[in-house]
N, C-alpha and C positions, 0 to 999 in steps of 0.2 A: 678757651684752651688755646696756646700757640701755637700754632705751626711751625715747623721747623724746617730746616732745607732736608730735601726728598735725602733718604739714604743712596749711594753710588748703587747701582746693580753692575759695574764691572768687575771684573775679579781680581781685575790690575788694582784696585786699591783707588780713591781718589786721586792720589799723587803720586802714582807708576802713568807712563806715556801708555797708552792705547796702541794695541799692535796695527799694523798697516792691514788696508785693505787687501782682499785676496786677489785685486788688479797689481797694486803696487808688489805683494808678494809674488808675482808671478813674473814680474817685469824687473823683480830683482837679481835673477841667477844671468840676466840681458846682461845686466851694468858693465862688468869687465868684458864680457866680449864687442859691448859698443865702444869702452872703453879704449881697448887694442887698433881696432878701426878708426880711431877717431885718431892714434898718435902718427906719425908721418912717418919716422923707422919702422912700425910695425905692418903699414899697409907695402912698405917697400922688400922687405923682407917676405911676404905673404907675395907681394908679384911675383920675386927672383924665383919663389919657389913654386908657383904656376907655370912662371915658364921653362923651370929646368926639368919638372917632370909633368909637360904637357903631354911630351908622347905616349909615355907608359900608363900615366892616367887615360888617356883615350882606346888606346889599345886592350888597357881592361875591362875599361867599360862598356869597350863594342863585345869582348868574349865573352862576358858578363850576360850581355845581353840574350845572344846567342846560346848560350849556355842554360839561363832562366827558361827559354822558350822550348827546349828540346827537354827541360825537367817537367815541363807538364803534364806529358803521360803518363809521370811516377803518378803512383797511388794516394802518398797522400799528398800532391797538388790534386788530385781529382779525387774529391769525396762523389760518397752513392748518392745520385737525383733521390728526391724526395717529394712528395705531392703538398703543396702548400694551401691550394683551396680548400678550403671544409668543405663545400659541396661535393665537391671531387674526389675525399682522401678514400674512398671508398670501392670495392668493385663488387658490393654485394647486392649486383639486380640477378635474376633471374630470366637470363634471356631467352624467347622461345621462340625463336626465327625458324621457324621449317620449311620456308619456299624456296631452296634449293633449286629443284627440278623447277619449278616455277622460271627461276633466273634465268637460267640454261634454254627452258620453251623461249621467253624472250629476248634472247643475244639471239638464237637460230632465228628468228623472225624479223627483227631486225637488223639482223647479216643479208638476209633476203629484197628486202627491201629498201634497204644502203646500195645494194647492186643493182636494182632492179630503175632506180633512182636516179643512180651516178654521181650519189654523193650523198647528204644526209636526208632523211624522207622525213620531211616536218610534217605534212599531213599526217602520216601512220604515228607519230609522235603523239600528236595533238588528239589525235580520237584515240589514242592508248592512253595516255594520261585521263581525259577527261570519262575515259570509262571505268579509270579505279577512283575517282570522284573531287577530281582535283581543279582549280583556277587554272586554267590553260590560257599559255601569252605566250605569242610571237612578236622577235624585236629585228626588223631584218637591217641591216649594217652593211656597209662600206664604206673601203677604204683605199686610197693612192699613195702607194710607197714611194718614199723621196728616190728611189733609184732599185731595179728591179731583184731581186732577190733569187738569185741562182741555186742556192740550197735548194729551196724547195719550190723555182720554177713559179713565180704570182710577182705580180704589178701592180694591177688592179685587181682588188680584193672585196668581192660579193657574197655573204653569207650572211646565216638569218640562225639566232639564238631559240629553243622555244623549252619556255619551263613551266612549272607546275607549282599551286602556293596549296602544300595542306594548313588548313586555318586550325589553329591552336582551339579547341572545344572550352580548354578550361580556364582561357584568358584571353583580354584583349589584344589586337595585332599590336603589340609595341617591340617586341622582341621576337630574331628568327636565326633559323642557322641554317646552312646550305650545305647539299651535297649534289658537286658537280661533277661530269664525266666531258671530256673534253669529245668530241666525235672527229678519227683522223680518216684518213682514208686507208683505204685497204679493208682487210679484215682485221683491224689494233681496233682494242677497246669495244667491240661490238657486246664481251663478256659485263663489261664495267654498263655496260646502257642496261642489259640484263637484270642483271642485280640491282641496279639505280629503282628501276618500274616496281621490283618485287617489295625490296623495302616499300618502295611508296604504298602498294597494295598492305601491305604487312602493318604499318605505323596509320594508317587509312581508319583500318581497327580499333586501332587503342583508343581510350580516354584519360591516358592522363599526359599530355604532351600540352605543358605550358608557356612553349614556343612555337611559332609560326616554321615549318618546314618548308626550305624550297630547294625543288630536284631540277635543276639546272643541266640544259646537254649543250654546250656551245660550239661551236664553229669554229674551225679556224684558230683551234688552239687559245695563243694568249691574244690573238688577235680580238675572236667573239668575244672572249672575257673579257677585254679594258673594255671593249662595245657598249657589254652589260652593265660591268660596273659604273661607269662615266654616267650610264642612261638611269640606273636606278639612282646613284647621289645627286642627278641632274646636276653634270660638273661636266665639260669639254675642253680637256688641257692638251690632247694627243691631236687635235684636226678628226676625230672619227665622225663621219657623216651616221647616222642611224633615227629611227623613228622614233625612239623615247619607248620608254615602258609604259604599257598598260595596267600591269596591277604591279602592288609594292606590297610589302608586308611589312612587318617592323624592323627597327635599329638588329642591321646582323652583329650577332654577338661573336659566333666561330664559323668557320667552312671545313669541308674535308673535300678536298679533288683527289679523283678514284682511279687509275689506269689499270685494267684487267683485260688481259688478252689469249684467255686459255682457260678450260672450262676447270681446272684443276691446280695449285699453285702449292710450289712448297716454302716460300717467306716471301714477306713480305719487308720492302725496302722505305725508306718515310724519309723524305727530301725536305729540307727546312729554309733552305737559304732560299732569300724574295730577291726582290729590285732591289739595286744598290747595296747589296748586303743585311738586309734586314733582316732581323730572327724573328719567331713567333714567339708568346709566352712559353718556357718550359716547362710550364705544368699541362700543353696540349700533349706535349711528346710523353710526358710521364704516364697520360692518360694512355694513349696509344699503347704505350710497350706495357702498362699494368693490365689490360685486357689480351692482348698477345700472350701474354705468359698465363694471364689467365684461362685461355683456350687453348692452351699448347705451340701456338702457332711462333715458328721460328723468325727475328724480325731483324731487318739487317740495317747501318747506317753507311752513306758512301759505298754499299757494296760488301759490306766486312760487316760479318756477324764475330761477336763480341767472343771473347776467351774470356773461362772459368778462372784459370793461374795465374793474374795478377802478378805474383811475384817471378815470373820466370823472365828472362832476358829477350825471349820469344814474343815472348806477351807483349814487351815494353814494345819492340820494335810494331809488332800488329795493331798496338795501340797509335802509336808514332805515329805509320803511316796512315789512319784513319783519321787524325787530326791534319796532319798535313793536306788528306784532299780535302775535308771541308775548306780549312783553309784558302784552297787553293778556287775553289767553289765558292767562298763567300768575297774573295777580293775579285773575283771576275765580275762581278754586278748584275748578272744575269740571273733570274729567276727558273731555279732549275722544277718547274711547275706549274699550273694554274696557280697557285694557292701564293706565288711572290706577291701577283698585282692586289690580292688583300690586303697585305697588310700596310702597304700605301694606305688606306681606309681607315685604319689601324682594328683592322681585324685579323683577329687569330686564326691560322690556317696550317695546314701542312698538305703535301699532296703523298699519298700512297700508292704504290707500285708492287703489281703483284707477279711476282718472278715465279717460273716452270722450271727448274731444274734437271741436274743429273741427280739430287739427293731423291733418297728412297722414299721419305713420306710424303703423302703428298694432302691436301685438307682440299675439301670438296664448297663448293658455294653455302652450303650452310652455315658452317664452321666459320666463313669471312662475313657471314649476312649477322651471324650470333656477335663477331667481335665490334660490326660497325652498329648492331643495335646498343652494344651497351653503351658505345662512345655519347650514341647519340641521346640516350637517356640521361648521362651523367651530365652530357651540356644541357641538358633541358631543367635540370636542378637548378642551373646557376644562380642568383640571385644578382650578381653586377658582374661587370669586364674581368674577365681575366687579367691580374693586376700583383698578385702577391709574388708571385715566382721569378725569375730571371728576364728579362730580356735580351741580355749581352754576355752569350756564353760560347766555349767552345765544347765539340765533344768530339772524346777521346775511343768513345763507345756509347751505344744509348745508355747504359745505366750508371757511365758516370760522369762528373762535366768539371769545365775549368772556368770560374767566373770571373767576372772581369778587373773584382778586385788582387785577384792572382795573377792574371797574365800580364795586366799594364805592367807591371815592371821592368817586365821586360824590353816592349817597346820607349818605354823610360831611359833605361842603359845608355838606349842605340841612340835617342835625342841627348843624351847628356855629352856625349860625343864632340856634336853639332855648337853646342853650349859651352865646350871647354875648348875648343879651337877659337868660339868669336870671340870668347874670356881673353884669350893669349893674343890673338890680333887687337883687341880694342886696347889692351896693355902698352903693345908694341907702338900702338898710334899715339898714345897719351904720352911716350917718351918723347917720341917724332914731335910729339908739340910742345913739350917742354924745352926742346932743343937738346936732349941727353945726351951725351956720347957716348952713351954703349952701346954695342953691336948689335943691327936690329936681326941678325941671322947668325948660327954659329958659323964663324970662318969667314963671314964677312968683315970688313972692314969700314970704320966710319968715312964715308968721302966727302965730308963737310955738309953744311947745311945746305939742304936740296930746296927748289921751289916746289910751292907750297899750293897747289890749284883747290880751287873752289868746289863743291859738287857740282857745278858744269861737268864736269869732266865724265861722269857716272850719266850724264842724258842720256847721249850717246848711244853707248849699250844695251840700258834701258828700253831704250826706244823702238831700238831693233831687235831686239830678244822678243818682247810684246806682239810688234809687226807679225814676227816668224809665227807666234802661238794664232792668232787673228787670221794670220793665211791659213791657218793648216786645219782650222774650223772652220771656218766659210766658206772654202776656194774648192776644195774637192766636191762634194755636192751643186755647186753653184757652175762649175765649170763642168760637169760631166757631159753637155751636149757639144760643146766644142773640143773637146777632146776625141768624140766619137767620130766629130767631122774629119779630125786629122789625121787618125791612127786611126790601123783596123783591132780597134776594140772593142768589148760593150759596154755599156753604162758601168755594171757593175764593176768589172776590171778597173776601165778610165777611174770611177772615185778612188779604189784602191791604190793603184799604181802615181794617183797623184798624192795621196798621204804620202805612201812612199817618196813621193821625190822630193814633197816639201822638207818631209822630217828632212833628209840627208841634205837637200841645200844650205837649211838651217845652220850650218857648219860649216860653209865656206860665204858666210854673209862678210861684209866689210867690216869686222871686229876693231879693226884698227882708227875708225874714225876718231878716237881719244888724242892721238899724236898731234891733233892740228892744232888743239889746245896748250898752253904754256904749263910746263910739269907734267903733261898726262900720262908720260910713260915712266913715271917714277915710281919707285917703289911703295910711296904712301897711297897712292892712286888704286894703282891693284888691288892692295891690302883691304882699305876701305870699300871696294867692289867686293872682294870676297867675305867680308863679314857682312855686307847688305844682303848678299845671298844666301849665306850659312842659316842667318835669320830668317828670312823668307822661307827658307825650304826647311827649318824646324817650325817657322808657326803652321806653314801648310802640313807639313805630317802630321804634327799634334791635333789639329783640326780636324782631319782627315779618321787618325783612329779611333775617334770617340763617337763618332761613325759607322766606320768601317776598319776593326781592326787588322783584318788580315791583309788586307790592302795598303793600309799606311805601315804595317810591318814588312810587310814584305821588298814595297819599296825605300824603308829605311836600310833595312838589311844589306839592299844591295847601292843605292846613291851615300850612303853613310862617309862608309872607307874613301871614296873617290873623292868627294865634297871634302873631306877633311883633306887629304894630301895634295889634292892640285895645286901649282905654284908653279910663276911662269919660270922659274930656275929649276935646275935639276934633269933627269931623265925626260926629256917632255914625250921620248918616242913609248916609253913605259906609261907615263901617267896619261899621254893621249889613250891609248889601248886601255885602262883602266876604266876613264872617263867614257870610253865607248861602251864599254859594257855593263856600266851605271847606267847605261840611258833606258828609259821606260820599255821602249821596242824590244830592248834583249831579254830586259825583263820578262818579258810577255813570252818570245819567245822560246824563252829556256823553261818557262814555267811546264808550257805544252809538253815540252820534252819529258819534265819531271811528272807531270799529271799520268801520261802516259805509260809513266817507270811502273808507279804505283798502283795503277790497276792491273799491271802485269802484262800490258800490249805495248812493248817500245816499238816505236815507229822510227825510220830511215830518216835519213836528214830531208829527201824530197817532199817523202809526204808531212814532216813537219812542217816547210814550209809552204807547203799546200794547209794546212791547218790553221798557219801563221797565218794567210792572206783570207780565207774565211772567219779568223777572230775578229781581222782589222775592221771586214766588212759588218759583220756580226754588233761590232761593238756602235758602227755610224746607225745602224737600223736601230738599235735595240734604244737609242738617245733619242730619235726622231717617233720613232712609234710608241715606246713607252714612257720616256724621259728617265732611262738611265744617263747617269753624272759620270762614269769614268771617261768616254770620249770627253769631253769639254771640261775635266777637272785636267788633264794630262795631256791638251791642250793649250789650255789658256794657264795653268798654272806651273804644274811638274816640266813642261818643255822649255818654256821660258828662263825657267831656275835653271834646269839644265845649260842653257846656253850661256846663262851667265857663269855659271865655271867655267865653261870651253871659251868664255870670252877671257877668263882670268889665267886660262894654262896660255894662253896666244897675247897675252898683254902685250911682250916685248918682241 
């Protein structure tokens, strides 16, 4: 039998063309627009009209921005959190916590013997733990702060960790989760050790905990905690001297750090922001506020319990300002808790804070021991990391949040800004080297063909702008004992007061060294300065927000406007003043101010800058002991970029 040629299976027909690829179909709606670009009237026509409405496009774009970011506390940029664990989506245990009094017997007892002590009493620790039946470790640690710490009075820093491992009965030690009470001085938190023991007693009981618990009481705030943490991952990045751990338990999965300072509490407050800005999973926090509500208990964020009326004007503001102080909390770097330096580890953590009120109800230890037992049950389900939910959110209240594919756009606006001023400069220059005569400024006039310098010219400033960042990291710490010899100051002042003098000398550096070069004070000189910075200080923000957004928004917000209008023509006594209050410090500054609006305690101008000069301090310890990035990213990067605009308003 013959064979014949196979029948077509296309439905074009043997002799219809075959339709294109779904590549080429994709790349066809391209064609006229690469086409346009490609003709030499149409890319000139496309500049003239870049540059004749560069300003009003920038100007929108920055209100634009501004505008996105204050729309976030509407309702729907903020949908309701949702619990995305399946382990988790649930709060149906049945928790039967009744050592209340119990708690209460032990904060009294261990108030007694905190005092009796002169500080924390590890032995009484040690044989309480090991009498409700648990692994008892002591990890004692020190530490020498780069320069002495006036806040709270320490140098040299001697304190000793000591915790407890209850072993999982219905599994091997491979996985744990921690509940720590930080031990301060005074009578703070003597309630949280309380509670800490009774659970331990309480969970002691059970058999079905298929995680490793461990009740951690540490010293010295975050100081014992990096102690601990460093010693258990067996990792030493901070200089902490300490003995090492004795016992481990498994890979920790979550932590909860506890502050309770009062036998009775009417909410409770849950602080999220770590080091550098770091958020926890937000299916922890969902867990939190789903057993709060489950047990009555009133639960607040930044301070500001949540409103019912969504849609009142009232609301939006209540909303506003609770996003604003995260905000304002997460671009500071500072871990407002034990539970920051977790998730450096990349552990889930939040720390809770149990607030006594003027409100009328008030919830007894039972009630807080019911809500930290279910928490603790529902992590003990988990099956892997906390992984499905957010990591990069803002919240406007606990129960509703703004993710991060919502808010970038707004700091998008504020770069686009940035992005359409080097657009019009790099324009401007590409004339300049065609040789055009048209006016490279409205109302200027062509003055014939100007010399033409090389990037030599740009060393220069460069070089010094760098210097300035390099001194202003180094030289303060490194210089505090000769400073102490000359002036009557302390350590701590001397480092302060010499950031201070560096930042501000920074500004009367020799800016001018370009002139010695042929053309350097021309106007293409400048120009190409100022878009090498434009750039710079858009790739660092953008870097910067993905990050930490509140931080790289906040400083777009305010270096944005300044970086686009500097120019060594024009108002310079206006655009100097402008440029001033772009710069990081005012920044910092005025924040304090505003932080302080919004809790409802505005402070005088004094004691702001008595607050200002404990930031500045605040911020060199918090890089040195924990290795928080904002000192040395706004040193070595944001001040330098700075200086190169102030080198561009001073070109001529």
């Amino acid at each position: 039998m013959p064979v014949g040629p196979a029948p077509s299976l296309c439905r074009w027909g043997p002799h219809l063309p075959a339709p294109p690829p779904p590549a080429a179909q994709a790349r066809q709606p391209l064609a006229p627009a690469m086409g346009l670009l490609s003709d030499p009237h149409c890319r000139r026509a496309l500049s003239r009209l870049v540059l004749r409405l560069n300003t009003p496009l920038c100007t929108l774009s920055y209100v634009a921005g501004l505008g996105w970011f204050l729309a976030l506390a509407f309702q729907p940029l903020a949908p309701r959190t949702y619990m995305s664990e399946n382990a988790m989506g649930s709060t149906m245990v049945e928790e039967q916590f009744l050592f209340g009094e119990r708690a209460l017997s032990y904060a009294r007892e261990f108030a007694g013997h905190k005092k009796k002590a002169g500080g924390m009493p590890v032995a009484w620790l040690e044989k309480t733990m090991w009498n409700l039946g648990l692994e008892v470790h002591r990890q004692p640690f020190s530490r020498t702060l780069p320069f002495p710490d006036e806040t709270r009075e320490r140098y040299m820093v001697k304190g000793t960790n000591v915790y407890g491992i209850l072993r999982a009965p219905r599994a091997a030690s491979t996985e744990s989760l921690v509940l720590s009470v930080p031990c301060s001085e005074g009578p703070h938190n003597n309630q949280a050790v309380g509670l800490m023991l009774a659970l331990a007693s309480y969970f002691r009981g059970q058999i079905y905990w298929a995680k490793d618990i461990i009740f951690l009481v540490n010293e010295h705030d975050l100081l014992g905690m990096e102690a601990w943490l460093e010693a258990y991952h067996d990792v030493n990045i901070t200089e902490m001297q300490s003995s090492g751990t004795l016992g481990r338990a498994g890979a920790i999965q979550a932590a909860i750090s506890l502050e309770l300072s009062s036998d009775v509490v009417t909410s409770f407050d849950v602080a999220v922001e770590g080091l550098n800005g770091q958020l926890p999973n937000l299916d922890l926090l969902n867990l939190f506020h789903a057993f709060c509500q489950k047990n009555g208990l009133l639960c607040t964020i930044q301070g500001k319990l949540q409103r019912s009326d969504w849609d009142s004007l009232p609301a939006y503001a209540h909303s506003l300002q609770t996003l604003l102080l995260m905000v304002l909390a997460q671009a500071s770097g500072r871990p407002r808790g034990d539970h920051g330096l977790f998730l450096r580890y990349h552990i889930e953590a939040i720390t809770l804070r149990g607030i006594n009120s003027f409100r009328q109800y008030k919830y007894d230890m039972t009630t807080v021991g019911k809500t930290l037992e279910g928490m603790f049950r529902k992590l003990n389900n988990l099956l892997e990391r906390l992984h499905q939910s957010y990591f990069f959110y803002l919240l406007p209240s606990l129960s509703r949040f703004v993710s991060i594919g919502v808010y970038m756009p707004a700091f998008g606006f504020l770069i686009l800004v940035l992005v359409l001023k080097a657009l019009d400069l790099w324009m401007k220059l590409s004339k300049c080297e065609t040789g055009s005569a048209e006016r490279l400024w409205d109302g200027d006039h062509a003055t014939g063909e100007e010399s033409r310098p090389g990037l030599l010219v740009l060393v220069p400033p460069l070089l010094i702008c760098h210097a300035a960042g390099l001194a202003l990291y180094f030289l303060p710490v490194l210089g505090q004992h000769v400073a102490t010899q000359h002036f009557p100051v302390s350590e701590s002042e001397a480092v302060v007061l010499t950031v201070i003098a560096i930042y501000v000398a920074g500004m009367a550096l020799p800016h001018n060294t370009h002139r010695v070069l042929a053309g350097g004070g021309s106007d293409r000189s400048w120009m190409t300065l100022k878009l090498l910075a434009l750039l710079y200080l858009a790739v660092q923000l953008g870097c910067l927000a993905l990050l930490n957004f509140s931080l790289g928004f906040l400083l777009a917000a305010t270096m944005v406007p300044a970086a686009a209008a500097v120019r060594p023509t024009g108002p310079k006594v206006l655009l100097a003043a402008l440029l001033v209050l772009a710069t990081p410090a005012v920044t910092l500054l005025l924040g304090i101010f505003l932080q302080r609006e919004l809790v409802e305690a505005p402070a005088a101008v004094a004691e702001g800058w008595q607050l200002f000069l404990a930031a500045v301090a605040e911020g060199l310890l918090h890089h040195h002991l924990y290795g928080s990035l904002l000192f040395p990213f706004l040193a070595l990067c944001v001040y330098p970029c700075w200086l190169l605009l102030w080198n561009v308003l001073f070109w001529k």
